[in-house]
C-alpha positions in Angstrom: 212.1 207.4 63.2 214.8 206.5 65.6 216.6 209.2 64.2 214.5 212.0 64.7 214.7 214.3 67.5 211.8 214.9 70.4 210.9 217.7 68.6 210.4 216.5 65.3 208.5 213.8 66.4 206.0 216.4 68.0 206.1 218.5 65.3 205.0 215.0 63.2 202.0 214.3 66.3 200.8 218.1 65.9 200.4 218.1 62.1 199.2 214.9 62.2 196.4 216.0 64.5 196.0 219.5 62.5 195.4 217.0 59.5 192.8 214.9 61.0 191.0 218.0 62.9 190.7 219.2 59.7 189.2 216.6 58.2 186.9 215.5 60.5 185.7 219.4 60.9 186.5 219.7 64.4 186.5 223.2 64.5 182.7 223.2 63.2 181.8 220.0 65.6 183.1 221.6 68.4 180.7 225.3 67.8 178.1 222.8 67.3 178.2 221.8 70.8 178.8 224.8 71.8 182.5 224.5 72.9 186.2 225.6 71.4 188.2 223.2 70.2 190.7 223.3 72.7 187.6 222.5 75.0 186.6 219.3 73.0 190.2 217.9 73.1 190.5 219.1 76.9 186.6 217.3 78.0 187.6 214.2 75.3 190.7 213.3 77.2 188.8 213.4 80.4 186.4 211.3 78.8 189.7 208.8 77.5 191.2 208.7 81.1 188.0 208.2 83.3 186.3 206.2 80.4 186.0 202.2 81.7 184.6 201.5 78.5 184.1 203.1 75.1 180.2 202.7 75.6 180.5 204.7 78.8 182.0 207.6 76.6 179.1 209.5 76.2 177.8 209.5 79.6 181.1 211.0 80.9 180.7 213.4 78.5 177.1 214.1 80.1 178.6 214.2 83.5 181.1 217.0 82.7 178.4 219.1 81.1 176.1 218.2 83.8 178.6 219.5 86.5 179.9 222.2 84.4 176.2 224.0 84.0 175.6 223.9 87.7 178.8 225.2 88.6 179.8 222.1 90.2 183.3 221.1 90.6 184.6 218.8 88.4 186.6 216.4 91.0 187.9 214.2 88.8 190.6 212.3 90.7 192.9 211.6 86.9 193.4 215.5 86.6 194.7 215.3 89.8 197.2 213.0 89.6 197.8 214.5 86.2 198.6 217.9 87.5 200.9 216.0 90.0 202.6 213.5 87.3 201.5 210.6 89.4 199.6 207.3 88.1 197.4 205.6 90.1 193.4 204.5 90.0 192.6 207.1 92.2 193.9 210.1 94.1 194.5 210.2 98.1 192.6 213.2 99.9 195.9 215.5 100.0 196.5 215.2 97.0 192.8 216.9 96.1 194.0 219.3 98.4 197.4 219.8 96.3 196.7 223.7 94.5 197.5 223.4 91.2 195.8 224.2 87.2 194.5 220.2 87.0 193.4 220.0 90.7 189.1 219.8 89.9 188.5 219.5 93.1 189.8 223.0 94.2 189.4 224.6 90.3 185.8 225.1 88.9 185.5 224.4 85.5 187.8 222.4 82.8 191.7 221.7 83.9 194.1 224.2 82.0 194.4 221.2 78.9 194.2 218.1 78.0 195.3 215.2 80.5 195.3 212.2 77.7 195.9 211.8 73.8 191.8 211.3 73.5 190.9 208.8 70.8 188.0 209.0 68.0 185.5 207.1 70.2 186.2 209.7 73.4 185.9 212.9 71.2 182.5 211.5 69.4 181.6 210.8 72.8 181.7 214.6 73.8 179.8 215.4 70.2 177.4 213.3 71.5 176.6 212.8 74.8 174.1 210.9 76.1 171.2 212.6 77.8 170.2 212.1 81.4 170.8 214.1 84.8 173.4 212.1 85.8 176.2 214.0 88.0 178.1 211.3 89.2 179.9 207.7 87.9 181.7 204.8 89.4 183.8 202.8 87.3 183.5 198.7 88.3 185.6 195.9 88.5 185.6 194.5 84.2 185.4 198.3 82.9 181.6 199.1 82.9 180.5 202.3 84.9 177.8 202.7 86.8 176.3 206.4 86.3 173.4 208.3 88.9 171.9 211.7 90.0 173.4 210.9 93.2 176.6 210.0 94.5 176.9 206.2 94.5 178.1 204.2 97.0 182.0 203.4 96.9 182.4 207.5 96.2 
């Protein structure tokens, strides 16, 4: 491979993915959950950046379509800093503030694509969610999240 340009090696990832889509029947899991494709990628690599742990994967996913069918804003800080090309934990106030087609907290609704390369485990997550009303999670110290109704304290 150190011979291959940038764009062969993308054109390598994409039918790569368009192999394994296909075999795992993305398209028909994603209608089954009522979303696009594009969606499931685009909520699944929310789900791989805000994700602590892999067991914490589908109550993300619960949190998005929690927020999502209330018409509540999104706000996660990694589509953000995403938007902006910056890595950090977490993003500063103007940076929220920062217009752009990744900024959640100003956008309703999913970012404009995906923000990560989501993994199996953070697209199964999305096919299946956990159930509960939670709206809101804070990621702890060691990885494990904590999820509520309400906003918990540290938010």
């Amino acid at each position: 491979m150190p011979h291959e340009t940038a764009l062969q090696i993308l054109q390598a990832m994409v039918q790569r993915f368009n192999v394994e889509a296909q075999h795992e029947g993305l398209v028909d899991a994603a209608k089954a959950v009522g979303l696009t494709p594009t969606q499931l990628i685009i909520e699944a690599s929310l789900n791989q950046a805000e994700g602590g742990s892999v067991s914490d994967y589908p109550k993300i996913a619960e949190v998005i379509h929690n927020r999502l069918a209330i018409g509540m804003h999104l706000q996660f800080d990694s589509t953000v800093l995403y938007g902006l090309g910056k890595y950090a934990v977490s993003a500063t106030i103007k940076q929220t503030k920062t217009p752009g087609p990744y900024n959640t907290y100003l956008n309703a609704g999913l970012p404009a694509g995906p923000i990560s390369n989501p993994g199996d485990a953070a697209i199964q997550g999305v096919l299946h969610p956990a159930h509960g009303n939670f709206l809101f999670f804070l990621t702890k110290p060691g990885g494990k999240s904590e999820f509520s109704a309400t906003p918990l304290k540290g938010q």
